[in-house]
C-alpha positions as CSV (number, residue, x, y, z in Angstrom):
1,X,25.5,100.8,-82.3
2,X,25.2,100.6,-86.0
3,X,22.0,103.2,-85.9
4,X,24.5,105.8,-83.5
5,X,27.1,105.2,-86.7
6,X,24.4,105.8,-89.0
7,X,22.8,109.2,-87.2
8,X,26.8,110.6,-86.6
9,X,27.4,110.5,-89.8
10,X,23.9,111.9,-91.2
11,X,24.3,114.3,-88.3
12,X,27.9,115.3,-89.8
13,X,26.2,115.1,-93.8
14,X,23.8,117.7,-92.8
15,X,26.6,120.2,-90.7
16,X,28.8,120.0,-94.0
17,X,25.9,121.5,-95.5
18,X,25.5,124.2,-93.4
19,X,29.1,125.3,-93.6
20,X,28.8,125.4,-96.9
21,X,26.0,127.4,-96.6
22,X,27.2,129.9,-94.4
23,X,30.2,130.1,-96.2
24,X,28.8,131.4,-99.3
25,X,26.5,134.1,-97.2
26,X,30.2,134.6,-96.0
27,X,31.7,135.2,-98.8
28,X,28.6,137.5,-100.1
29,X,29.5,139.7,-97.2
30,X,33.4,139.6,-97.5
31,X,33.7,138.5,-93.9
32,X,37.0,136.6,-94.0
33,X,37.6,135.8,-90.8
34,X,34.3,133.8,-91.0
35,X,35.4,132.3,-94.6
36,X,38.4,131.1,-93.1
37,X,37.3,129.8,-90.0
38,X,34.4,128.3,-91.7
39,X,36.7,126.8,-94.4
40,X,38.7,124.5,-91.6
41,X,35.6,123.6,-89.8
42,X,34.6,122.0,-92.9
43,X,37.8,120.1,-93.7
44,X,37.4,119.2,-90.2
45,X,33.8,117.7,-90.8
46,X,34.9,116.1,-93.9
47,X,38.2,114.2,-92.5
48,X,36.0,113.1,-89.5
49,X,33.5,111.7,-91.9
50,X,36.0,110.0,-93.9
51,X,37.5,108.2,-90.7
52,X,33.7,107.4,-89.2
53,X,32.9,105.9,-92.6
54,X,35.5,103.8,-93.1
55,X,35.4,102.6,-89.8
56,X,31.6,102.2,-89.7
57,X,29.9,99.0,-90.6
58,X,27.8,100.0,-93.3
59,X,26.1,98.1,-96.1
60,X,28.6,98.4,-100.0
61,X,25.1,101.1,-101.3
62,X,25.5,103.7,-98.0
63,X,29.2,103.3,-98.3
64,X,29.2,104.3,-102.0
65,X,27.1,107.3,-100.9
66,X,29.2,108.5,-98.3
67,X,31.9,108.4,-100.7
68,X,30.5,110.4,-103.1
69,X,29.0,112.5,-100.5
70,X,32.9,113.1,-99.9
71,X,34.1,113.5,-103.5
72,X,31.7,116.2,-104.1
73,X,32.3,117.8,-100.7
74,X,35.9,117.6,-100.7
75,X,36.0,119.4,-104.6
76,X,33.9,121.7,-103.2
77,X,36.3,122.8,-100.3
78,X,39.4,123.0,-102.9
79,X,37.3,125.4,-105.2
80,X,36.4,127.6,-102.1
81,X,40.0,127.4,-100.5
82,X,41.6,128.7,-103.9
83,X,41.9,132.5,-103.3
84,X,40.5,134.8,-105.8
């Protein structure tokens, strides 16, 4: 069970990523409707990863990474959400 925790939340790491990724090719293009919709998927990803973490038994070290993980993430998602 703990390894499923572990690979959900890797799995959910590595998507966060990606949206961030497309999201800047996104914003390259000035294709808002894939900005926007791009923008709440990640917020979505990011509040699912909080609640998995927190729930997840996890060693204090992976823990502390996920939260950063977060931090970083979630400054990230206020910076690309403020309009230009």
């Amino acid at each position: 069970m703990q390894d499923n925790i572990r690979l959900d939340i890797k799995n959910l790491e590595d998507d966060i990523l990606r949206i961030e990724d497309n999201i800047i090719e996104f914003l390259r293009m000035k294709y808002d409707k894939g900005i926007k919709k791009s923008l709440r998927l990640l917020e979505s990803d990011l509040k699912y990863l909080s609640i998995l973490a927190n729930g997840a038994p996890i060693d204090k070290n992976e823990d502390r990474e996920i939260m950063e993980f977060l931090r970083t993430h979630y400054d990230y998602l206020q910076k690309l959400s403020v309009p230009a």
